[in-house]
N, C-alpha and C positions, 0 to 999 in steps of 0.2 A: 279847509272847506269854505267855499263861497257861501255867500248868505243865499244866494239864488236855488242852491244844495237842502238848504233848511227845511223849506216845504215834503219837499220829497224823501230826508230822512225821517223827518215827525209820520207823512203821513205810512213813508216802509214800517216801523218802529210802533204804529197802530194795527194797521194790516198785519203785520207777526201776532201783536197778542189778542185780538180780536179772531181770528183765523186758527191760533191755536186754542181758543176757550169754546168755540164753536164745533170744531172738530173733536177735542175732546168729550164733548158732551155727545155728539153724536157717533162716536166711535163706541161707545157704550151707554148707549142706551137707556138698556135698562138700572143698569145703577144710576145715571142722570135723573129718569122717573122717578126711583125708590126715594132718593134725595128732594126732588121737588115736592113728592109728596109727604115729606117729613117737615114742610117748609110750615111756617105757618100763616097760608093763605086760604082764605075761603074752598070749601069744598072743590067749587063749581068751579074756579079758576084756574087750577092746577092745572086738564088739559092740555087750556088756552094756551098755558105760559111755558109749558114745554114746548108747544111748536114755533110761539112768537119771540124767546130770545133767542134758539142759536139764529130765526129767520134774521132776528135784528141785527145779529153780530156778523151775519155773512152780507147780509144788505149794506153793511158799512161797509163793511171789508170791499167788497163792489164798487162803493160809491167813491173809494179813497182810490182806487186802482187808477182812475181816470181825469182828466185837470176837470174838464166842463163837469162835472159832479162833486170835485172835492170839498164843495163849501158845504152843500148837504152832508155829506162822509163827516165832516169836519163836527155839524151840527150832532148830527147820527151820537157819535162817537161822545163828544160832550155829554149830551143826554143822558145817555145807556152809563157813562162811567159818573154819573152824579146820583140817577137810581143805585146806583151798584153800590156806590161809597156811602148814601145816606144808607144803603139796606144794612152794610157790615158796622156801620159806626152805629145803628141799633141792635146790630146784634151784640156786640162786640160790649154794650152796657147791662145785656141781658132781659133787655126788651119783650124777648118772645121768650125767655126758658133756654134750654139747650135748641139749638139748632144746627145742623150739620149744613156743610157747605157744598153745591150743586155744584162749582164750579168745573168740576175736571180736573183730569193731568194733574202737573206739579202744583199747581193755583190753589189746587184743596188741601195739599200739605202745609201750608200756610196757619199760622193762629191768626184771630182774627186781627191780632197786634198789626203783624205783618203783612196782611191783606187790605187793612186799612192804609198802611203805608203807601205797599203796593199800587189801590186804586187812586189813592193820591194824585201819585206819582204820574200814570197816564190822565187820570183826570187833567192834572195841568197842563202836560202833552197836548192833550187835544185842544184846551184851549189855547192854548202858546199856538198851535196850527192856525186856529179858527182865526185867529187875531192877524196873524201873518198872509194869512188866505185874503181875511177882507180886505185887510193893507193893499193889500197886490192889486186884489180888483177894482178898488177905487182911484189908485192910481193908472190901471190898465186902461179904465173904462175916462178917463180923462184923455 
């Protein structure tokens, strides 16, 4: 694989699991709600936050698909997987009590051992992206 290959498998290898965490949630619904609102976040914000993560997680997903976007995607993705990693490394200490996981599909089969791994894992992803994105662009834009 070329180095120049790099960008574009980080940002495929996001878009997969961003795309599938998004869909899963929205492919059923209603167990996503019943889940959030087992969560433990304010009343009033529950909602809010079922409609603004999968928006968040397909906005990335969008913003990665494309070069003139990926830096945002890049940012996007960062963000959303460092809320995600700090939420499961408090869960994961017992922070909030029992808490079930929203996540979807196979992602929720996970303990939170392993979901912490997991978010790790794309956490650095994304920014191993970010880092190679900005590289690029300040060498491009010279």
């Amino acid at each position: 694989m070329k180095r120049s290959d790099l960008p574009d498998l980080i940002s495929f290898l996001l878009i997969l699991m961003f795309s599938y965490a998004a869909i899963s949630k929205l492919s059923d619904i209603d167990t996503y709600k019943l889940e959030m609102i087992r969560q433990p976040f304010p009343g009033w914000s529950i909602n809010t936050l079922i409609i603004i993560i999968p928006l968040a997680e397909l906005t990335t997903v969008i913003s990665l698909l494309f070069k003139i976007t990926r830096t945002f995607g890049y940012y996007s993705a960062t963000v959303l997987m460092l809320i995600f990693t700090g939420y499961v490394g408090l869960a994961m200490t017992g922070a909030f009590g029992k808490v079930p996981c929203s996540c979807g599909g196979i992602i929720s089969k996970l303990n939170w051992q392993q979901h912490f791994i997991f978010n790790l894992l794309f956490l650095s992803v994304s920014i191993y992206g970010l880092l190679i994105d900005l590289k690029e662009r300040r060498f491009i834009g010279k």
